[in-house]
PQR file with spaces between the fields and no chain letter, atoms N, CA, C, O and H, PARSE charges and radii, in Angstrom:
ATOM       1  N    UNK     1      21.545    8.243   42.694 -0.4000 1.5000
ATOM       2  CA   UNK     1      21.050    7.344   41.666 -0.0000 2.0000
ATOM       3  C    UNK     1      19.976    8.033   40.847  0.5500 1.7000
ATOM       4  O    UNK     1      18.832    8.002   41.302 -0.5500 1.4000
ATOM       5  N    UNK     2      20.199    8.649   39.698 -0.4000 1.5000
ATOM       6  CA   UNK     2      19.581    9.117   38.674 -0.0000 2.0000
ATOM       7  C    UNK     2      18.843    8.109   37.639  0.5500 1.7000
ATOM       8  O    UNK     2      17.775    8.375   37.087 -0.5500 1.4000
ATOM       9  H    UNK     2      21.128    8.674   39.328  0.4000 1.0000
ATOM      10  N    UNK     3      19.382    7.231   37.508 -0.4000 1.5000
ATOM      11  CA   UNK     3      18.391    6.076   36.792 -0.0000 2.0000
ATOM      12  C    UNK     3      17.110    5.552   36.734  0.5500 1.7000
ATOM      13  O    UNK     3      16.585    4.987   35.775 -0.5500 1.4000
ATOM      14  H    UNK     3      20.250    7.015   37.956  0.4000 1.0000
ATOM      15  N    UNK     4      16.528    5.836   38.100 -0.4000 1.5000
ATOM      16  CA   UNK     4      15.201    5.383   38.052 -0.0000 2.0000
ATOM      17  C    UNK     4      14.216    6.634   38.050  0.5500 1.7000
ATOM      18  O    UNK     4      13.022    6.337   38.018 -0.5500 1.4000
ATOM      19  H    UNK     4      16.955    6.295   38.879  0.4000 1.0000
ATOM      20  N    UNK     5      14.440    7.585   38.071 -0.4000 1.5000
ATOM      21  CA   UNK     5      14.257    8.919   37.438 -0.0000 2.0000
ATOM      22  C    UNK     5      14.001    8.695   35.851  0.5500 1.7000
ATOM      23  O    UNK     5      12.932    8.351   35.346 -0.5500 1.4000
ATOM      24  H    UNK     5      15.410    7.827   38.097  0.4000 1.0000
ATOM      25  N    UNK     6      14.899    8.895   35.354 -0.4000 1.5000
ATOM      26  CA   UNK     6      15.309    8.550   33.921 -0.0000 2.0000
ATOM      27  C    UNK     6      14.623    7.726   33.183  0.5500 1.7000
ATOM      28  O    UNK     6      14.057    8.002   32.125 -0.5500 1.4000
ATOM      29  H    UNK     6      15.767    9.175   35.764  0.4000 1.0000
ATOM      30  N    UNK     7      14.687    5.986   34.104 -0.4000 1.5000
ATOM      31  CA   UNK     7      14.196    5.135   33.259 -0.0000 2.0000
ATOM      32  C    UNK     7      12.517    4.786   33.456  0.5500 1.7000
ATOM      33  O    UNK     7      11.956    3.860   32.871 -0.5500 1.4000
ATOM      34  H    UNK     7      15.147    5.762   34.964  0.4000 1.0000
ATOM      35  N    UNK     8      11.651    6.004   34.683 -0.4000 1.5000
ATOM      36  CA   UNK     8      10.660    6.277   34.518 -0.0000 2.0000
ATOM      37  C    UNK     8       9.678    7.154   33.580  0.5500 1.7000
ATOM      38  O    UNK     8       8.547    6.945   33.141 -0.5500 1.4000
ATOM      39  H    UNK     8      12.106    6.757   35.159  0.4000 1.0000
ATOM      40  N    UNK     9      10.805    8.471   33.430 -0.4000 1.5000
ATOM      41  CA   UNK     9      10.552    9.276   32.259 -0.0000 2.0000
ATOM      42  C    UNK     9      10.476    8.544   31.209  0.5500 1.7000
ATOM      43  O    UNK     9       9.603    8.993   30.466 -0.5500 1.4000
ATOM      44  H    UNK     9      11.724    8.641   33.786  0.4000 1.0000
ATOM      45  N    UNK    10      11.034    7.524   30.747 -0.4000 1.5000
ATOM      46  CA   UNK    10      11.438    6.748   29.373 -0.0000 2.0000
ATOM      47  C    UNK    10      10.240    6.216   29.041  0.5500 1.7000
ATOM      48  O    UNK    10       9.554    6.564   28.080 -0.5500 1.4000
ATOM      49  H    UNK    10      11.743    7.159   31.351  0.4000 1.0000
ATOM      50  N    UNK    11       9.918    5.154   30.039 -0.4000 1.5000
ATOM      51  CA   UNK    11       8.872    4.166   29.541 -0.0000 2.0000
ATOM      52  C    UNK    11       7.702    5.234   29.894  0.5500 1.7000
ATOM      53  O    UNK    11       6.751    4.679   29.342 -0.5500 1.4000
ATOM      54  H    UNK    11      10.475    4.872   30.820  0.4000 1.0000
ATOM      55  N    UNK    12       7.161    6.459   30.488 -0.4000 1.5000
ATOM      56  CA   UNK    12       6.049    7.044   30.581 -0.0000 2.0000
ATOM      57  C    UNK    12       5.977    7.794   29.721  0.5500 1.7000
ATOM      58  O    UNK    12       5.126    8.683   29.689 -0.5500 1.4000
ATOM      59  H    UNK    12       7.933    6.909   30.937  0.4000 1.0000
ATOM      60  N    UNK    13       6.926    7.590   28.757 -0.4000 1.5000
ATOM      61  CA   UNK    13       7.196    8.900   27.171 -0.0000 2.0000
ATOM      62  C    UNK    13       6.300    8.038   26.292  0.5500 1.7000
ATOM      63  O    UNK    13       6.502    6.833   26.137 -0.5500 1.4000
ATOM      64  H    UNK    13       7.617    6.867   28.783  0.4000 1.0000
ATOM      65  N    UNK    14       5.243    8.748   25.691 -0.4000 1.5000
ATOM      66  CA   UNK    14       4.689    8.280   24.366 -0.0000 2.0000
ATOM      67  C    UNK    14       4.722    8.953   22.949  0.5500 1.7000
ATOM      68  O    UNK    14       4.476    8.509   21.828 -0.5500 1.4000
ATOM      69  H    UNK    14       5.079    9.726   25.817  0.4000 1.0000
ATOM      70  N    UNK    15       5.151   10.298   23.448 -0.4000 1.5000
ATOM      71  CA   UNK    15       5.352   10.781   21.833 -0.0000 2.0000
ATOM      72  C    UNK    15       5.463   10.384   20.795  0.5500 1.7000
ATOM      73  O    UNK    15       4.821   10.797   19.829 -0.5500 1.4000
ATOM      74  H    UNK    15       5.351   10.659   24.359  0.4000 1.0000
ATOM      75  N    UNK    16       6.347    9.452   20.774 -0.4000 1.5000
ATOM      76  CA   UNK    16       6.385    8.682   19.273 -0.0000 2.0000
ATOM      77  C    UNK    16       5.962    7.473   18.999  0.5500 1.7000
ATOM      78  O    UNK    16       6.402    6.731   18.121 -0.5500 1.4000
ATOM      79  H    UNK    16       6.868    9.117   21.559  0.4000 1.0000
ATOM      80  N    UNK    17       4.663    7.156   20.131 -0.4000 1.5000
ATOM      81  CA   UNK    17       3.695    5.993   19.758 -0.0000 2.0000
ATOM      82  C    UNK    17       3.135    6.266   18.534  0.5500 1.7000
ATOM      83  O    UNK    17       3.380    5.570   17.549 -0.5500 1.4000
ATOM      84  H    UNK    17       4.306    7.759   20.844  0.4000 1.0000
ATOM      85  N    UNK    18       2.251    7.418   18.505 -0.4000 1.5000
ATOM      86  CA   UNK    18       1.600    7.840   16.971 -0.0000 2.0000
ATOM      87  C    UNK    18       2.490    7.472   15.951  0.5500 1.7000
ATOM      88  O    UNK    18       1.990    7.084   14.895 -0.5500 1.4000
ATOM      89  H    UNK    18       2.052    7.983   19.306  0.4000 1.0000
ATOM      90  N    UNK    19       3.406    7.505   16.030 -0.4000 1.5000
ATOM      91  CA   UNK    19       4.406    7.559   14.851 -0.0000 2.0000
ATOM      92  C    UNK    19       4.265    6.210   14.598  0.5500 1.7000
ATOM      93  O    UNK    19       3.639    6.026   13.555 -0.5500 1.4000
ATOM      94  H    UNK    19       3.813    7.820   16.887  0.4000 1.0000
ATOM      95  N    UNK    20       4.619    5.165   15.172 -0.4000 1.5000
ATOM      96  CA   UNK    20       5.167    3.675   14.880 -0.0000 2.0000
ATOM      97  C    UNK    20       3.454    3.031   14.621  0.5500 1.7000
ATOM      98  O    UNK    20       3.332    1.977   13.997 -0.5500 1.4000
ATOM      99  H    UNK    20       5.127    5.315   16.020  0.4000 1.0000
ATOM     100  N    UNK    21       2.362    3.673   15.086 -0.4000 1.5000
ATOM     101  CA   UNK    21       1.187    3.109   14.930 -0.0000 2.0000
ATOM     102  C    UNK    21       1.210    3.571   13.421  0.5500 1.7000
ATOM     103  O    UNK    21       1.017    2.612   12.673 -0.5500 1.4000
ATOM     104  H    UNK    21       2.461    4.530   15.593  0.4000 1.0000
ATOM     105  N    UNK    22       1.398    4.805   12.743 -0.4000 1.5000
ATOM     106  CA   UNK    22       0.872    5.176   11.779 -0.0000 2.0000
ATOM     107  C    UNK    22       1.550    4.175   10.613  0.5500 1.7000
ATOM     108  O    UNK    22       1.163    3.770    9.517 -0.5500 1.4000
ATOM     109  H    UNK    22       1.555    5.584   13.350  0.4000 1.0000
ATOM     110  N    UNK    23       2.923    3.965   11.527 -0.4000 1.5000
ATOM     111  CA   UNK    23       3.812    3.330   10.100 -0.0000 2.0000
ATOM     112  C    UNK    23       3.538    1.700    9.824  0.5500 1.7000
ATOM     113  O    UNK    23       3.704    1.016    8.814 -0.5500 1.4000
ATOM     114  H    UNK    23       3.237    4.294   12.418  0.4000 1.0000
ATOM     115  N    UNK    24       3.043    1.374   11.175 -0.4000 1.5000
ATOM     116  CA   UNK    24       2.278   -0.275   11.093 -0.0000 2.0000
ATOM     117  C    UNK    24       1.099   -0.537   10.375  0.5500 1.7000
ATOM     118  O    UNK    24       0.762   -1.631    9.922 -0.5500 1.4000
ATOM     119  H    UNK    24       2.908    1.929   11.996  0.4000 1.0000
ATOM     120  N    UNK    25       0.037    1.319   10.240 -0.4000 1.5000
ATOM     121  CA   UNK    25      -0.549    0.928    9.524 -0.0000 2.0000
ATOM     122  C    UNK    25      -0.349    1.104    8.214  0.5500 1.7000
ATOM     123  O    UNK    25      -1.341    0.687    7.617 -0.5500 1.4000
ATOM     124  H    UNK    25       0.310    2.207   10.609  0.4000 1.0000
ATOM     125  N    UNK    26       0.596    1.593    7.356 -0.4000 1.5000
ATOM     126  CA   UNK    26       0.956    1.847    6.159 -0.0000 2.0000
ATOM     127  C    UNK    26       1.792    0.573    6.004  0.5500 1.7000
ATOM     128  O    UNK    26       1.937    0.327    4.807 -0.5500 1.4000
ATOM     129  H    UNK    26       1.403    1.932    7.840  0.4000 1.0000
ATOM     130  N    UNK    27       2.267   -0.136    6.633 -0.4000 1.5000
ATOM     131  CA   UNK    27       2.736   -1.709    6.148 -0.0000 2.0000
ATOM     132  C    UNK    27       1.917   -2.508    6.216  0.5500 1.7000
ATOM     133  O    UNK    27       1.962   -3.570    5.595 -0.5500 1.4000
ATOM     134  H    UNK    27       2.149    0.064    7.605  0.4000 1.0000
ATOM     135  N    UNK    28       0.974   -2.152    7.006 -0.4000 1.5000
ATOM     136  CA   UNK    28      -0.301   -3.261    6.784 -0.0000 2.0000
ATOM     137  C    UNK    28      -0.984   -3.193    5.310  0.5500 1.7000
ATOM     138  O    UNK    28      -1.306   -4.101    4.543 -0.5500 1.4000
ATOM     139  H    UNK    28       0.937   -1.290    7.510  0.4000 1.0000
ATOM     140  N    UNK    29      -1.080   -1.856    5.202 -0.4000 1.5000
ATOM     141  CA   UNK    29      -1.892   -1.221    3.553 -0.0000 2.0000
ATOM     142  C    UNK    29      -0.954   -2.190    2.519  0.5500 1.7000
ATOM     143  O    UNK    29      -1.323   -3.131    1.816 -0.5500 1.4000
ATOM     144  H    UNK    29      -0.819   -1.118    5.825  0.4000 1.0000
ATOM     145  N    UNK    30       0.228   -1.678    2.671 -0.4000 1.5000
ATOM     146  CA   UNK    30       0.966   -2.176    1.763 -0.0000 2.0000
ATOM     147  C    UNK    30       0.957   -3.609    1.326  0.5500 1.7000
ATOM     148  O    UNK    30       0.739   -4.172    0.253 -0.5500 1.4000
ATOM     149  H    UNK    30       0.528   -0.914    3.242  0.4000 1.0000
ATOM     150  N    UNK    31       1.298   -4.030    2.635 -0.4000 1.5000
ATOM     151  CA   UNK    31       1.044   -5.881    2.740 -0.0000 2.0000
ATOM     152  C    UNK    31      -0.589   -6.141    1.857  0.5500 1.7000
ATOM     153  O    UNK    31      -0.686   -6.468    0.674 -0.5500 1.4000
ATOM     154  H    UNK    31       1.475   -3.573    3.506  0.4000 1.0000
ATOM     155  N    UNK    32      -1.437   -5.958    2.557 -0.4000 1.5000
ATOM     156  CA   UNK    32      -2.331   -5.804    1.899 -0.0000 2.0000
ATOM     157  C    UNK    32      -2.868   -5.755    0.666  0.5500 1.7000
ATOM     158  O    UNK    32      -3.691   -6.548    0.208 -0.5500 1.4000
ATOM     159  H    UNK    32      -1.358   -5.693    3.518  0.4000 1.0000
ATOM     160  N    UNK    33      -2.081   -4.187   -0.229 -0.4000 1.5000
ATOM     161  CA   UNK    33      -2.094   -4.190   -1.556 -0.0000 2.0000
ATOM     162  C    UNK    33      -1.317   -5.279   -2.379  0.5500 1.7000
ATOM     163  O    UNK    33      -1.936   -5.948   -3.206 -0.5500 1.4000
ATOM     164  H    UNK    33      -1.413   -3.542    0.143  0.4000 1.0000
ATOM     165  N    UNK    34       0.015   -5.469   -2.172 -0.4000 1.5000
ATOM     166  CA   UNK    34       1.000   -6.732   -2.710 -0.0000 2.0000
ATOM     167  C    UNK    34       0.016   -7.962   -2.715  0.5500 1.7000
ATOM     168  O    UNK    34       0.063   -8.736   -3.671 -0.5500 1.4000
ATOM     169  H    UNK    34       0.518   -4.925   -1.500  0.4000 1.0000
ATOM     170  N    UNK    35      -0.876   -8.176   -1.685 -0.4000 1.5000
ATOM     171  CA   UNK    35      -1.160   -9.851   -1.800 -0.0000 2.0000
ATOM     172  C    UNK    35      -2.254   -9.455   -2.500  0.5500 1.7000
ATOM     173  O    UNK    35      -2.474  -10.507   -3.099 -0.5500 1.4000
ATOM     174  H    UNK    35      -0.914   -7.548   -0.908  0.4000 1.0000
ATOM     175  N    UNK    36      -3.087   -8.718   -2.856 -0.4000 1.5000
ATOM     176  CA   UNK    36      -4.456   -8.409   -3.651 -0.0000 2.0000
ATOM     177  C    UNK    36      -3.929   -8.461   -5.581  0.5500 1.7000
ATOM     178  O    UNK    36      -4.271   -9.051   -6.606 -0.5500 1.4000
ATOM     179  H    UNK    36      -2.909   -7.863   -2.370  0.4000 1.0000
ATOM     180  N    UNK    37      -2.894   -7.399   -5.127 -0.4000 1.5000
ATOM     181  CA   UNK    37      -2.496   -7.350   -6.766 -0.0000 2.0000
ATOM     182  C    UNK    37      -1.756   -9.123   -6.915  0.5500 1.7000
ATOM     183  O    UNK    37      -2.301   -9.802   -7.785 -0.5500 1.4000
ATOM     184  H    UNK    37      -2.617   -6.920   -4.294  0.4000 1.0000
ATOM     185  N    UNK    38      -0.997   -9.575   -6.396 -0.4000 1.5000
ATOM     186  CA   UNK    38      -0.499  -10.889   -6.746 -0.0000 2.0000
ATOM     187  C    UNK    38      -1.864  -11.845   -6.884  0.5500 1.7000
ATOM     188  O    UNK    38      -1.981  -12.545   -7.890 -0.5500 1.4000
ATOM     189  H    UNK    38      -0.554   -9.023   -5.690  0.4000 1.0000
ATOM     190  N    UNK    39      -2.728  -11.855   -6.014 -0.4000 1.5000
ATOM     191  CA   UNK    39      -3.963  -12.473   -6.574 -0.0000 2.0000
ATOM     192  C    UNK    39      -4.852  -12.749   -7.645  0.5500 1.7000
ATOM     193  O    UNK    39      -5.317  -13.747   -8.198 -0.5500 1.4000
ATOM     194  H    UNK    39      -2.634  -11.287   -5.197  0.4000 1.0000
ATOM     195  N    UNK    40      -4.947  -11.159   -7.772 -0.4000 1.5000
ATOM     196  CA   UNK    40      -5.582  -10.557   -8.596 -0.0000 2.0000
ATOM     197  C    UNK    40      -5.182  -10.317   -9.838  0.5500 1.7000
ATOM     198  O    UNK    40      -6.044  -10.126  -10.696 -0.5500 1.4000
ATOM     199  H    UNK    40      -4.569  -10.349   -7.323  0.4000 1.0000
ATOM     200  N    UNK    41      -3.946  -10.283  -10.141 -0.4000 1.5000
ATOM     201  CA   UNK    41      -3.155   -9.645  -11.198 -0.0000 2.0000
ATOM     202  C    UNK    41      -3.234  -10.255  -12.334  0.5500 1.7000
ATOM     203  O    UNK    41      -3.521   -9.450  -13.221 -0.5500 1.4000
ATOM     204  H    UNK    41      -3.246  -10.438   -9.444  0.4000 1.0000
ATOM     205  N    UNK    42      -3.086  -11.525  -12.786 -0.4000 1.5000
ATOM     206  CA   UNK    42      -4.120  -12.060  -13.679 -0.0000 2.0000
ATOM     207  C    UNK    42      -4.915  -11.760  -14.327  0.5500 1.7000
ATOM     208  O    UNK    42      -4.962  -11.577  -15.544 -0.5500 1.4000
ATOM     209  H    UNK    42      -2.853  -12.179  -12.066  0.4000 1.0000
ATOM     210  N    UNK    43      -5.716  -11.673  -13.457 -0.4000 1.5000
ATOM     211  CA   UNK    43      -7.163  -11.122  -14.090 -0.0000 2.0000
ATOM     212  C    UNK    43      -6.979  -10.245  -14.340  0.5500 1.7000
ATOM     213  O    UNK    43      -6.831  -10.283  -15.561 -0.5500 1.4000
ATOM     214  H    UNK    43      -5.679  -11.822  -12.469  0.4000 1.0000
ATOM     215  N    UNK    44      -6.757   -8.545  -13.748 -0.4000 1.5000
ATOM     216  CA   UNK    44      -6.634   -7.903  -14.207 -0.0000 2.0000
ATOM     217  C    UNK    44      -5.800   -7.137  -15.677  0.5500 1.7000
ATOM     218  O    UNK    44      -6.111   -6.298  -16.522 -0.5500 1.4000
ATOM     219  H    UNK    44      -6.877   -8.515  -12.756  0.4000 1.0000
ATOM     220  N    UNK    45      -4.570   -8.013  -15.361 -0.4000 1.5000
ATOM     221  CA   UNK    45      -3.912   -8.060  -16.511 -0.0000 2.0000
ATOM     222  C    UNK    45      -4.466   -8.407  -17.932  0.5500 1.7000
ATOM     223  O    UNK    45      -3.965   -7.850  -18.909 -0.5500 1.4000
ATOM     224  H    UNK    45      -4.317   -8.695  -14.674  0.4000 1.0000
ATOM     225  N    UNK    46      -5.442   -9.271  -18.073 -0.4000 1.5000
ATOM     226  CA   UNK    46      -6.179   -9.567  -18.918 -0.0000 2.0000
ATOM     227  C    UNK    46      -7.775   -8.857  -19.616  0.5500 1.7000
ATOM     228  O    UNK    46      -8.378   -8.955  -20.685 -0.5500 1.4000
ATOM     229  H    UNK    46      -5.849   -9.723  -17.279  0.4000 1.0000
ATOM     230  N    UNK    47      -7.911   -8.375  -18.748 -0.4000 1.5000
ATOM     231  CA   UNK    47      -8.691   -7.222  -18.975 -0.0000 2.0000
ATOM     232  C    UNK    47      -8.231   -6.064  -19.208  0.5500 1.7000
ATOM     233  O    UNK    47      -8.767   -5.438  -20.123 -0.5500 1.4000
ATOM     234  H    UNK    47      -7.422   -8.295  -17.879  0.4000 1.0000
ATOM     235  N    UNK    48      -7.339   -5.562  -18.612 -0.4000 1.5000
ATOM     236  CA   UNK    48      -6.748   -4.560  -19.159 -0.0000 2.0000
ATOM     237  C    UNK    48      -6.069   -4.823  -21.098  0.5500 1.7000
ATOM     238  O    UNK    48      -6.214   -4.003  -22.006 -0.5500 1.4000
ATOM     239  H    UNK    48      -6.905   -6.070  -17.868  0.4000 1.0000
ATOM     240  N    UNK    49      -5.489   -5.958  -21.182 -0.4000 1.5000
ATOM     241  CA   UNK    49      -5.267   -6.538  -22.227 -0.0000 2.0000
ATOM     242  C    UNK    49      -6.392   -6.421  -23.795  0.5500 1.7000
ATOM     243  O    UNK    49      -6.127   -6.067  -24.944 -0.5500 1.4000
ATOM     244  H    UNK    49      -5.372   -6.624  -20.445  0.4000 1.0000
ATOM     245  N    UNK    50      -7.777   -6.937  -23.099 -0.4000 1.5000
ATOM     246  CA   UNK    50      -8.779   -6.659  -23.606 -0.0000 2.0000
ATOM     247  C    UNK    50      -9.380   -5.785  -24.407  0.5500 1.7000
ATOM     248  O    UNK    50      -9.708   -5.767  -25.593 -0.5500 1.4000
ATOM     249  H    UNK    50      -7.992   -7.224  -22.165  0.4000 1.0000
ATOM     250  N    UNK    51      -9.484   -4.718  -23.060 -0.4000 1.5000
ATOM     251  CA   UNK    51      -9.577   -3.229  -23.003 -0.0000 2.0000
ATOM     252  C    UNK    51      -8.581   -2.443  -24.390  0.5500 1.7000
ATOM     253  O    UNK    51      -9.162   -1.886  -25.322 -0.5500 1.4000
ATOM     254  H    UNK    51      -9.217   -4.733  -22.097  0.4000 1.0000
ATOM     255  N    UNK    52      -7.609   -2.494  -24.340 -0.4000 1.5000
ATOM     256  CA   UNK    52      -6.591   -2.118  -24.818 -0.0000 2.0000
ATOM     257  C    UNK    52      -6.503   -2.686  -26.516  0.5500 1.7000
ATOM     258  O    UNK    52      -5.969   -2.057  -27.430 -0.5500 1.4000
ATOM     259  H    UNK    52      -7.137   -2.946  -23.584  0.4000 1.0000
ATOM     260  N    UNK    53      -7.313   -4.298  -26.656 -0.4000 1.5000
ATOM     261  CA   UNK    53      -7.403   -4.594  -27.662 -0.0000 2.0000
ATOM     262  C    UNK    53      -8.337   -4.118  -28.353  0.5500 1.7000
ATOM     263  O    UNK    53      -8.082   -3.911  -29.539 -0.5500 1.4000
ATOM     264  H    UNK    53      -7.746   -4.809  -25.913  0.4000 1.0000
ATOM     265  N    UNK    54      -9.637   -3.812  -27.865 -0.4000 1.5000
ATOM     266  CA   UNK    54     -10.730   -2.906  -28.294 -0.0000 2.0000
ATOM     267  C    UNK    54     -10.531   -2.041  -28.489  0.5500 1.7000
ATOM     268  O    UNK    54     -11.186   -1.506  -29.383 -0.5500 1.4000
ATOM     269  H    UNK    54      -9.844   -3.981  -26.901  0.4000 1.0000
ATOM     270  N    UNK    55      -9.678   -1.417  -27.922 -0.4000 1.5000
ATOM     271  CA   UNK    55      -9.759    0.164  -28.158 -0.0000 2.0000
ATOM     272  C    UNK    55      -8.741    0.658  -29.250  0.5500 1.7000
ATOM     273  O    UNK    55      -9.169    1.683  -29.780 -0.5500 1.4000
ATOM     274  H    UNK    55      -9.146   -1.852  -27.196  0.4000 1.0000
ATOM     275  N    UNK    56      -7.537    0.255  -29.751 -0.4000 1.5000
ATOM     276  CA   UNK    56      -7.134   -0.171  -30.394 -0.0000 2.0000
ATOM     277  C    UNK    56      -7.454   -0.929  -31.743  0.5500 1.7000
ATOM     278  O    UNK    56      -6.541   -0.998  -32.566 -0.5500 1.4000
ATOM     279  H    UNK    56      -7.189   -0.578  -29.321  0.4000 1.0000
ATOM     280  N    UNK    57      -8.585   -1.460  -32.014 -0.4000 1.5000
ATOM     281  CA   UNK    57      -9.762   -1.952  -33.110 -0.0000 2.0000
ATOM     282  C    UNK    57     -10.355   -0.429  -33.308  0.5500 1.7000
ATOM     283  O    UNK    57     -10.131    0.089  -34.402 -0.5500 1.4000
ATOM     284  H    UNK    57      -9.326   -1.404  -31.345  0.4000 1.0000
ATOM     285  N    UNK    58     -11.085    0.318  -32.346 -0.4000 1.5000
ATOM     286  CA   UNK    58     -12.023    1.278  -32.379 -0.0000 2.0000
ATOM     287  C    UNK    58     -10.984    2.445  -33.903  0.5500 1.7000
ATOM     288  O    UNK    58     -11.277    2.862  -35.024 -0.5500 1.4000
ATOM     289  H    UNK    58     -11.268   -0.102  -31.457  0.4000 1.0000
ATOM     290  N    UNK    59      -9.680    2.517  -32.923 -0.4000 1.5000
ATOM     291  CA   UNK    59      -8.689    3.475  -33.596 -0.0000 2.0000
ATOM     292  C    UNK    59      -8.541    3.304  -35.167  0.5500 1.7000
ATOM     293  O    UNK    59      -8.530    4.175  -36.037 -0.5500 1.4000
ATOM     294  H    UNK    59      -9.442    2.178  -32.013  0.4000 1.0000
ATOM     295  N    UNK    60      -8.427    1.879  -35.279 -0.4000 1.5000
ATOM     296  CA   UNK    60      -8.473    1.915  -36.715 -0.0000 2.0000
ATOM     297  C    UNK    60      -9.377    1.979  -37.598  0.5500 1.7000
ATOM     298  O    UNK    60      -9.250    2.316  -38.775 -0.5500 1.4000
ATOM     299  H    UNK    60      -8.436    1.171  -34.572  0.4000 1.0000
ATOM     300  N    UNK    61     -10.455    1.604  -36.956 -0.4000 1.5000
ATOM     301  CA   UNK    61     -11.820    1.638  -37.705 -0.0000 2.0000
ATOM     302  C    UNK    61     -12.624    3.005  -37.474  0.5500 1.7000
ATOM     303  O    UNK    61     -13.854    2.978  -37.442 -0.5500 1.4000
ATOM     304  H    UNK    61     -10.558    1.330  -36.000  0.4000 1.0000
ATOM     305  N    UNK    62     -12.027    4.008  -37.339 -0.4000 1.5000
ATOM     306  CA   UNK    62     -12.516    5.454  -36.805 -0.0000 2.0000
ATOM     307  C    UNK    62     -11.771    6.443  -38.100  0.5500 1.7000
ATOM     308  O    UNK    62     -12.057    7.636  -38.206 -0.5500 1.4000
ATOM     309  H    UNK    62     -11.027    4.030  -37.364  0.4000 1.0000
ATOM     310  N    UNK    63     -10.956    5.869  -38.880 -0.4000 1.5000
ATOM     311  CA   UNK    63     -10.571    6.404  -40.083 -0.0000 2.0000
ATOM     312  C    UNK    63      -9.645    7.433  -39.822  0.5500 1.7000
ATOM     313  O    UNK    63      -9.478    8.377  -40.594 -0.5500 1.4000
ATOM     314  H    UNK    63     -10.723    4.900  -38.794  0.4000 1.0000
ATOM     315  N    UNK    64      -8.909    7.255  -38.540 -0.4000 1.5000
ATOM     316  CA   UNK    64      -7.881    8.617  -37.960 -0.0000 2.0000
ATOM     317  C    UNK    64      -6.858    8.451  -38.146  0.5500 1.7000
ATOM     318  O    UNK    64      -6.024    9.291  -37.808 -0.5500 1.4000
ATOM     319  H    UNK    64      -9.044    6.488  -37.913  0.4000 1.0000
């Protein structure tokens, strides 16, 4: 019976813990970023809007 050999090696293997931690935390980031920008996006959108309208005024009134 080779199996409990085997299926001790298995579960005492961690090598590719790092891996699945790193990628939980890059879906967390992600999750993260999506609900900030959906929050946020609004606002920002509108400032950027702003921004863009000023600067755009500046251009024409700069005689270029």
């Amino acid at each position: 019976m080779r199996l409990f050999p085997t299926l001790n090696r298995f579960l005492a293997d961690e090598s590719g813990a790092t891996a699945i931690e790193y990628g939980l935390i890059g879906a967390l980031v992600a999750v993260g970023s999506i609900a900030a920008m959906t929050a946020f996006g609004g606002g920002l959108s509108n400032l950027f809007n702003a921004v863009a309208t000023k600067a755009g005024g500046a251009m024409d009134n700069s005689g270029g």
